[in-house]
N, C-alpha and C positions, 0 to 999 in steps of 0.2 A: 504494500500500500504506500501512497506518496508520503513524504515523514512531515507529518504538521510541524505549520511556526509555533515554536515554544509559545504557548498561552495567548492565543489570539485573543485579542480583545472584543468581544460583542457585546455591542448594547444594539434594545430593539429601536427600530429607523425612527420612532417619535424622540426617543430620548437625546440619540445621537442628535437630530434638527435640533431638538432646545439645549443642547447642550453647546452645539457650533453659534448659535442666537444670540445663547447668555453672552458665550465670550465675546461677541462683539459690541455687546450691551455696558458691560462691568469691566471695571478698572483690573487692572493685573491683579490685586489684593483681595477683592472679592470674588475675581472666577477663583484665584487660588484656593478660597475656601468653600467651596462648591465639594456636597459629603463624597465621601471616597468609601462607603460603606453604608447598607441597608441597616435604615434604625427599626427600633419598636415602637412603630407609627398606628400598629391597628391594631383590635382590642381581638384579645384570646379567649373573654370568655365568652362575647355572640360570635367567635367564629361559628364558621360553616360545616357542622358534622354530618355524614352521609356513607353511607356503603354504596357500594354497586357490587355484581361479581362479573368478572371478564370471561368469555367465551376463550379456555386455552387452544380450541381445535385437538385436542386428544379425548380419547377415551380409556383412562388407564384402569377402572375398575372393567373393562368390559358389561357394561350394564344398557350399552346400544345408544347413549348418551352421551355428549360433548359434556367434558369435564370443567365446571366454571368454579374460579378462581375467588375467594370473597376479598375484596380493596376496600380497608376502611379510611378514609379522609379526612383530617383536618384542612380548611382553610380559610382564608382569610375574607370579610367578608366584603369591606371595602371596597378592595378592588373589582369582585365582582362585578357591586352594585355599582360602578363608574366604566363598566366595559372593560376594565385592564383584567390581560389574563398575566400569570403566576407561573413561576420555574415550579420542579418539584423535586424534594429530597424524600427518598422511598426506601424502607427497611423491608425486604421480601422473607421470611424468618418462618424454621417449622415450630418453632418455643411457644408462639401468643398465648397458649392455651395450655400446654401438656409442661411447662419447666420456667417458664420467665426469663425475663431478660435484664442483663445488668447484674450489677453489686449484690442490690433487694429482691432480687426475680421476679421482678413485674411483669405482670398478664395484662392482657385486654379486657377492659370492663366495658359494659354495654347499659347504656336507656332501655327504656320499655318499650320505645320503638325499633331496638336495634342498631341505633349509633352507639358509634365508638364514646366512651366516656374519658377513659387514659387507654392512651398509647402509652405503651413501655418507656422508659426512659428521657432524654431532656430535650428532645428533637423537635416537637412540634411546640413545649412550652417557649422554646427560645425561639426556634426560627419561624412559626405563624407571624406574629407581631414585626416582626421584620419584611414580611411581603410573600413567605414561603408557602408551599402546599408541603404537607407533607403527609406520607400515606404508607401504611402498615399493610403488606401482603400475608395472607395466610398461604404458604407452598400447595399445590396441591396433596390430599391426602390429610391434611390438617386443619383444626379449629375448623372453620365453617366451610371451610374449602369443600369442592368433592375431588374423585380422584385416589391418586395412590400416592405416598412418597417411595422416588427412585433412587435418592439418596447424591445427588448430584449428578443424576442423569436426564434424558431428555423432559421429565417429566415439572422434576426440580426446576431447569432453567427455564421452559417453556412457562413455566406460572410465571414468573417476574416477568419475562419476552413479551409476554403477551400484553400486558400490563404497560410497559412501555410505548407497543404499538399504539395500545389504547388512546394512551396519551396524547400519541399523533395522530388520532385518526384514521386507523390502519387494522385496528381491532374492532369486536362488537362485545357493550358489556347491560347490564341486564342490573334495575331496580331491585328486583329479587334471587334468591337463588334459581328458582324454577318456572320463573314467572316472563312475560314476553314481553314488557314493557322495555323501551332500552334505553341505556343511560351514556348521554353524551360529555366530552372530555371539552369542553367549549370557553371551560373556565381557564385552560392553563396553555401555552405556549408549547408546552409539550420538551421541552429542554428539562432534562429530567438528572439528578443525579444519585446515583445507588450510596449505602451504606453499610454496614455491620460488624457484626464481629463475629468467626468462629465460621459457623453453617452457614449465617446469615450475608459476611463478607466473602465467603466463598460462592454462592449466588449471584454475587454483584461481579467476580471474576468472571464466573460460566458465562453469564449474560451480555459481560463486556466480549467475551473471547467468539459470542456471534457477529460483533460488530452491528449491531440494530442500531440504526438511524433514531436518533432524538436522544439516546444518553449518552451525556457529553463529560463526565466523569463518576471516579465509583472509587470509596474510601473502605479498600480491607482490612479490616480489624484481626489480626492472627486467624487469617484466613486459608485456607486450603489451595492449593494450585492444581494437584492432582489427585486424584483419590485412591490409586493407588498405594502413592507415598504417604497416606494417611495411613496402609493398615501393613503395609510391606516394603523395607529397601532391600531393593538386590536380593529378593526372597527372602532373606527375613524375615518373618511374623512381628511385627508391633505390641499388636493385641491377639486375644485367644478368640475373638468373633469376629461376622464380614458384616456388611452391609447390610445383609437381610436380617438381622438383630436389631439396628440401629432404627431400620425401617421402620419394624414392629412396637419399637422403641418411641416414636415419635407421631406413629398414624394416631389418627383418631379413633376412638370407638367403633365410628361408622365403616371406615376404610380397613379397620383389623377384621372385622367380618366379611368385606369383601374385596380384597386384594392379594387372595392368597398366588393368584398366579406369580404376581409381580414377585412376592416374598420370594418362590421356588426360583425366578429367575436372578434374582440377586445371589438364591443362594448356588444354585449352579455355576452363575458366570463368574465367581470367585471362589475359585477353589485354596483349599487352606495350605496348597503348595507353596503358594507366591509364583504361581506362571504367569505371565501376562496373557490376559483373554479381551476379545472385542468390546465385555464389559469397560476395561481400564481405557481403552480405545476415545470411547465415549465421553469419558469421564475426566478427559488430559484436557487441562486448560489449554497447559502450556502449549503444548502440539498448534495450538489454532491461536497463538498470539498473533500471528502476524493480518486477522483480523479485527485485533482492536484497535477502537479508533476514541473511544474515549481516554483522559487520562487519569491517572492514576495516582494517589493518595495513601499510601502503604503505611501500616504501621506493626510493629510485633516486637514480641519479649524475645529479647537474644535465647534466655531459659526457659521458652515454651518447651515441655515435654509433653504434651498434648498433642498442639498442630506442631509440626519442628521446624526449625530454619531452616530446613532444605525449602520448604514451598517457599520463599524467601530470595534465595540466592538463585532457582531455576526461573521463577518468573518473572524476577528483576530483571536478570539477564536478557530472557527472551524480548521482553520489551523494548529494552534497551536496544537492542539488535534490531527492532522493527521500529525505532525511532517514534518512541510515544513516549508521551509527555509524564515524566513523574517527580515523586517526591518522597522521602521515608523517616520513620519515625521507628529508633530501635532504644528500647528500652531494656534494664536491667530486670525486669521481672519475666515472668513464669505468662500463663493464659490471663492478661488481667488487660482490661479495658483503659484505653489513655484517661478519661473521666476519671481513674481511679488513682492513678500514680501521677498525673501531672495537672489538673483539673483548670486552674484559670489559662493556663498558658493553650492547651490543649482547644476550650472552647473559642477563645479567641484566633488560632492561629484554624480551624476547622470554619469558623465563620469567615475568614477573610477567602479560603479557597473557595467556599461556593459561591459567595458573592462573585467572585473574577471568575469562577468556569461557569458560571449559571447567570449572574447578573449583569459582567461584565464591567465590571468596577476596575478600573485600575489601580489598584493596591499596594502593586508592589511586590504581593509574593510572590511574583515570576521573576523575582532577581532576589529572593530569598536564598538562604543555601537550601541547596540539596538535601541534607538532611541532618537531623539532628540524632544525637546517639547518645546515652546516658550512660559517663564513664565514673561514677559512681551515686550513690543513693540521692539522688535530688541533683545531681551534678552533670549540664549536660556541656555538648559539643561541639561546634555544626562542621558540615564539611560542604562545600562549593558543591561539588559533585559526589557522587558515590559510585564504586567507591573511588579514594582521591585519585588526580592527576599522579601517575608517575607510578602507582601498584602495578607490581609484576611479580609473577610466580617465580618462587625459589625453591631447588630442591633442596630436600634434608638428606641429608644420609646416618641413618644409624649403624652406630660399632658398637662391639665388643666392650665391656669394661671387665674391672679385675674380677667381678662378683655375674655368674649367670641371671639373666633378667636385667641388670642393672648397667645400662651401655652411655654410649656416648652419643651426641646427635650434631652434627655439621655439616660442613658442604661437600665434602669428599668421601667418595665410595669406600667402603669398609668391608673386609670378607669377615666371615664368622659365622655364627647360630646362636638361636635362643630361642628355646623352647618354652610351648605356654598349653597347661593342661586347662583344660576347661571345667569349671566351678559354677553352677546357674548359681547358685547361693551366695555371690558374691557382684557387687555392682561397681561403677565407675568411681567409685567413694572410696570404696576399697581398696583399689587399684593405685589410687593417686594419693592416700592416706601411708601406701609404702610403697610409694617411688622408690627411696633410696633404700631400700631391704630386697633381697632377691625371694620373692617369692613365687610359687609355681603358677600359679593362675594368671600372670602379667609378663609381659617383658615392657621394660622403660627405656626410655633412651633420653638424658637431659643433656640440655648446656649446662655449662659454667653460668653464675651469675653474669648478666651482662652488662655490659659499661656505658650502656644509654640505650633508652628508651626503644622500643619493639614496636608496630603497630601492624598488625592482624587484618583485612579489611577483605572481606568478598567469601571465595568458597574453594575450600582447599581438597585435596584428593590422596590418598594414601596407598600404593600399589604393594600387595604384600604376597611374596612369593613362600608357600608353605606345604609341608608335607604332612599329611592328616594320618593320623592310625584306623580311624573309622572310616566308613563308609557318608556320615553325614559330619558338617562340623558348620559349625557360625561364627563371623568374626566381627572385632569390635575395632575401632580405630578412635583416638581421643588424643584432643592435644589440650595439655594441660601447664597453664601460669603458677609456677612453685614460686609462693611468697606469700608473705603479709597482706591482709586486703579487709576492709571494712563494706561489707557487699550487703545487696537486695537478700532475704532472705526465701531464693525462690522454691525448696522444697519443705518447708512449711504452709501449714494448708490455707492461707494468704496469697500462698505465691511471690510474696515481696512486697503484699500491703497487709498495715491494720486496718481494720475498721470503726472510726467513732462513733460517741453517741452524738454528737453535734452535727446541724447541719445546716449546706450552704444552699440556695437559692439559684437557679442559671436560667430565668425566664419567669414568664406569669403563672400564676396558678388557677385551677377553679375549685368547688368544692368536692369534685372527683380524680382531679388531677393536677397534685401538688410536683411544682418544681424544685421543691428542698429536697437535696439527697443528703445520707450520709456522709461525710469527710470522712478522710481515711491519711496515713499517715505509711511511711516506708518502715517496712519490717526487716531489720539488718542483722546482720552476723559479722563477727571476728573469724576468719579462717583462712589457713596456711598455703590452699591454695586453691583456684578458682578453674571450672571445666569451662574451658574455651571453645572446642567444636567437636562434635562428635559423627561418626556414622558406623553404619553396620553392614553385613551382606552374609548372604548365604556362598561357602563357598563353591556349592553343586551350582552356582551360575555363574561361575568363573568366566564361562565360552558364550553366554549372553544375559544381559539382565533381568530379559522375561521369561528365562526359562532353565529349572533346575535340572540336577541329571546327577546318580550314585557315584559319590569318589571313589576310586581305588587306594584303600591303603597301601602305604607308600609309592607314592606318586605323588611328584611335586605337581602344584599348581598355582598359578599367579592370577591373582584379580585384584582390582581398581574398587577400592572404598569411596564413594562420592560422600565428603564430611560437610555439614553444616554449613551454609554464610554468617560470618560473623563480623560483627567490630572490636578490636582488643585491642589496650596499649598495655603491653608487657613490660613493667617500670624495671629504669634500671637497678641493679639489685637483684632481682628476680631473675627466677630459670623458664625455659620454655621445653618441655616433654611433650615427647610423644608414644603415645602406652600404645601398644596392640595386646588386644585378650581372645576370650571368647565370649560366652553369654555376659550381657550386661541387664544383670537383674533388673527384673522391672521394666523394662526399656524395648530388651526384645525377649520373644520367647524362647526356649534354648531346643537344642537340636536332639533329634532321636537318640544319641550314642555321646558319652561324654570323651570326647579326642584329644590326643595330645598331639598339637600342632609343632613342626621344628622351620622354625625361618631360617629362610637362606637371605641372610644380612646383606650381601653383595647385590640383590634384587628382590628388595624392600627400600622404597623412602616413599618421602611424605609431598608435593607439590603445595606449599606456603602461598598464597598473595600477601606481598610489604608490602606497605608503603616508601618504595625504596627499591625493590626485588634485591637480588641477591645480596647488592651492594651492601645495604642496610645492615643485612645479618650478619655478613661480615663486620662489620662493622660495631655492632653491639656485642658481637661476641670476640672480636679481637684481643686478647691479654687479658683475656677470660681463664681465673683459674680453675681446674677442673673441680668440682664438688666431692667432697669425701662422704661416703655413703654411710650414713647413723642408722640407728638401732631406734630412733623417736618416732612414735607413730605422730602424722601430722593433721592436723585439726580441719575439716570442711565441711560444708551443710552437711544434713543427713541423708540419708541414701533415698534415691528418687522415689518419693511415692508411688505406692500401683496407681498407675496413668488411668483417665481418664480413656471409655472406649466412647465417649460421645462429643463431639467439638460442641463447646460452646457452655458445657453442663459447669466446668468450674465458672468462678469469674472473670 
């Protein structure tokens, strides 16, 4: 697709004429003070509440029926009544009803006529009054929806798609659910932009990766790329269920009684191998970026173990490459909402993007940086771009040290071995708690403390050549900052926030839908040292990623760990490791036969992006003394909670 001008500016053809008017009207001083941002100019509690349900054009319960979508509405009402129509910011979400949304899990509450009373969360308290529509999707298969949920398959997207068209004119939607009267989109502009977090901002990806005409941006909240990499890397197991639990997990009453086909096919098309099937086909954003044409608003916890920073570094990427417009937001917590770790900064700097991709304001934040990254608790950092100018991948190479397990890591190839038996009972915590102890379930490989500053930035890969004694084995790749560090506390069940009893205001309220949420505060740790990026793989798909196949004990095998994107500044002082194991408790699930792996250290390393590339690391590691290996176990969070198998269910 052609690469759009970074942030085009649109305003609609009245505003633009009075706005070319005023300035020939008004002295330099007064156009200058001409707003630069949509106020709270109209009243939120006669706004305009309404359902309609959209015509999806599917039939996924098979009941010989077009499956209609239920769209609850806020809007404003003003404008209506003076003929101006209204952008729209739309949260498409399977939660309204079956789990809530946000901090406090708020649900959709309803009048006795069937308007919406509160929408979830601070969206429509803030942005109606400012001139917004904003509108709550039930997915199909949920709350009042009909239909099936497919779980981010054609059925998922096509609720929101549909909805969109709508908008433009392009859909047909209906006063009732079952009813023939139809309800026109007449009020709004049709300039629409997506939102959420978890399942919800995974939607607004799928939806973006059709390229539909009329959404002109969409703000992922620790969002999914591909769904795949939600339940499996490199074959891998994540979790112990697929999609067709999750399914069942979130339908409604209505849809659990008649959706079983859909269930049987979820559960067929993903079989608990980790093969890649036409299911995951469906379900790859990324595959189909180079149909987006909206842009894009990213934001996620570096320590999601939930959704992981893989959807992160592949879809950043891909975009990147198809030259679309973006921006990112990475924090030091776990699955937790911007609202919740950085709240004033957050609504302000979410308010100024949709005014400029929806309203057309010029603002400014399209000479913003790039992105902001929290380099500790409250502490953030921008960068021009993402990641910075001048990152380039560096290889590592692990050696030999005096103690088995416990080696060396630099720039130059190293022969030797080290062997790692496999422990499910033991996690990355474990692992990196006895770095410097030779133990059997890990090999390490550190620098020396380094002599300035490291920085970490994108998505690194770790090729590791190993000889299995079983016939199945799994492997773990982790690079880990040995030091001092006052961090987010993201495996406590906060994730890296508390929550207060106090609370702050972020728009109007009514007597059904208050805009005070909870405050919340960062929940920190003292610990020796911090997991930087992680990945895993099965090693029966050495010879391709979608598809496993029986090792031969002893037989060497080589395959490519795809690790995490990440931001890290490695302070000087500090070591930089890099573990290879096998099961990483909790994280993934372990393999039929417990293996003892032998690497061949000469073809094994790690591919780093510096800030800097090689140069760099040489360079902090030059007249680096080598670390003497103690007998101290070393202090870090607690070992990763059993993960969530539902996005979006924590906070």
């Amino acid at each position: 697709m052609p690469k759009r001008t970074r942030f085009t500016t649109w305003r609609p053809l009245a505003t633009a004429a009075t706005a070319a008017l005023m300035a020939t009207l008004l002295t330099p001083a007064a156009a200058q003070a001409a707003p630069r941002g949509s106020e709270p100019v109209h009243s939120y509690e006669n706004a305009i509440r309404e359902a309609v349900w959209v015509d999806t054009g599917l039939d996924g319960n098979g009941d010989g029926k077009a499956d209609r979508v239920a769209v609850d509405i806020v809007r404003p009402r003003e404008p209506a009544a003076q003929g101006r129509k209204v952008p729209v910011i739309m949260d498409a979400s399977p939660y309204y009803s079956c789990c809530g949304r946000g901090n406090e899990s708020q649900k959709k509450t309803y009048d006795g006529h069937g308007d919406v009373v509160q929408l979830p969360l601070f969206y429509d308290n803030y942005f109606v009054p400012r001139g917004y529509a904003v509108v709550g999707v039930d997915l199909a298969g949920t709350n009042r929806s009909d239909g099936c949920v497919d779980v981010g398959g054609r059925s998922d997207v096509r609720s929101a798609k549909a909805v969109v068209d709508w908008l433009n004119g392009r859909a047909k939607a209906y006063t009732t659910r079952t009813g023939t009267t139809r309800a026109e989109a007449d009020w709004t502009n049709g300039r629409t932009g997506m939102i959420g977090k978890s399942w919800d901002g995974t939607i607004a990806n799928g939806v973006a990766a059709t390229g539909v005409e009329g959404l002109e941006t969409i703000v992922p909240i620790s969002a999914i790329s591909s769904w795949y990499d939600y339940y499996f890397q490199q074959g891998a197991p994540l979790y112990d269920s697929g999609p067709d639990w999750l399914s069942n997990y979130v339908n409604s009453p209505d849809a659990r009684a008649t959706c079983a086909a859909v269930q049987r096919k979820l559960a067929d098309g993903a079989p608990r191998s980790g093969d890649w099937t036409p299911l995951w086909t469906e379900r790859d954003y990324v595959r189909a970026a180079r149909k987006v044409k909206a842009s894009v608003f990213l934001v996620h916890g570096l320590q999601d173990l939930n959704v992981r920073m893989k959807h992160v570094g592949q879809w950043w990427d891909a975009l990147a490459k198809n030259g679309v417009d973006r921006k990112i937001w990475l924090s030091q917590t776990g699955h937790v909402d911007p609202f919740d770790f950085r709240r004033a900064e957050w609504v302000d700097t979410l308010h100024r993007w949709f005014d400029h991709e929806l309203m057309g304001y010029d603002n400014g934040i399209d000479r913003a940086p790039m992105a902001d990254i929290e380099r500790a608790p409250d502490r953030w950092s921008t960068s021009r771009t993402w990641p910075p100018a001048g990152t380039r991948a560096a290889t590592l190479r692990p050696g030999p040290g005096a103690q088995d397990g416990v080696g060396t890591l630099g720039l130059h190839r190293r022969h030797g071995t080290a062997t790692v038996t496999d422990d499910p009972a033991l996690s990355e915590t474990d692992w990196a708690a006895n770095i410097d102890k030779p133990t059997p379930e890990k090999a390490g490989f550190v620098t020396g403390p380094l002599t300035r500053d490291l920085r970490l930035s994108g998505s690194s890969e770790v090729t590791v050549t190993a000889t299995p004694s079983t016939p199945t084995a799994h492997l773990s790749a982790v690079l880990v900052d040995i030091g001092p560090a006052t961090i987010r506390d993201y495996a406590d069940a906060g994730e890296g926030i508390t929550t207060l009893a106090d609370r702050t205001c972020w728009g109007a309220s009514t007597a059904g839908d208050s805009a005070c949420f909870k405050e919340t505060k960062a929940k920190t740790t003292d610990v020796d040292y911090t997991i930087v990026s992680r990945g895993w793989a099965d090693l029966g798909n050495h010879a391709f990623d979608g598809k496993g196949a029986p090792l031969t004990p002893g037989k060497r095998y080589t395959i490519t760990l795809d690790l995490a994107a990440t931001d890290h500044v490695v302070p000087k002082g500090h070591r930089l490791a890099l573990i290879v194991a096998g099961t990483d408790k909790d994280l993934i699930d372990p393999p039929a036969d417990r293996p003892t792996l032998k690497l061949d250290l000469a073809r094994t390393s790690a591919r780093v992006p510096f800030a800097g590339g090689a140069t760099a690391f040489a360079r902090a590691t030059a007249g680096a003394a080598s670390a003497t290996p103690g007998a101290s176990l070393l202090d870090g969070v607690r070992e990763p909670r059993t993960t969530h198998r539902v996005p979006g269910e924590a906070r």
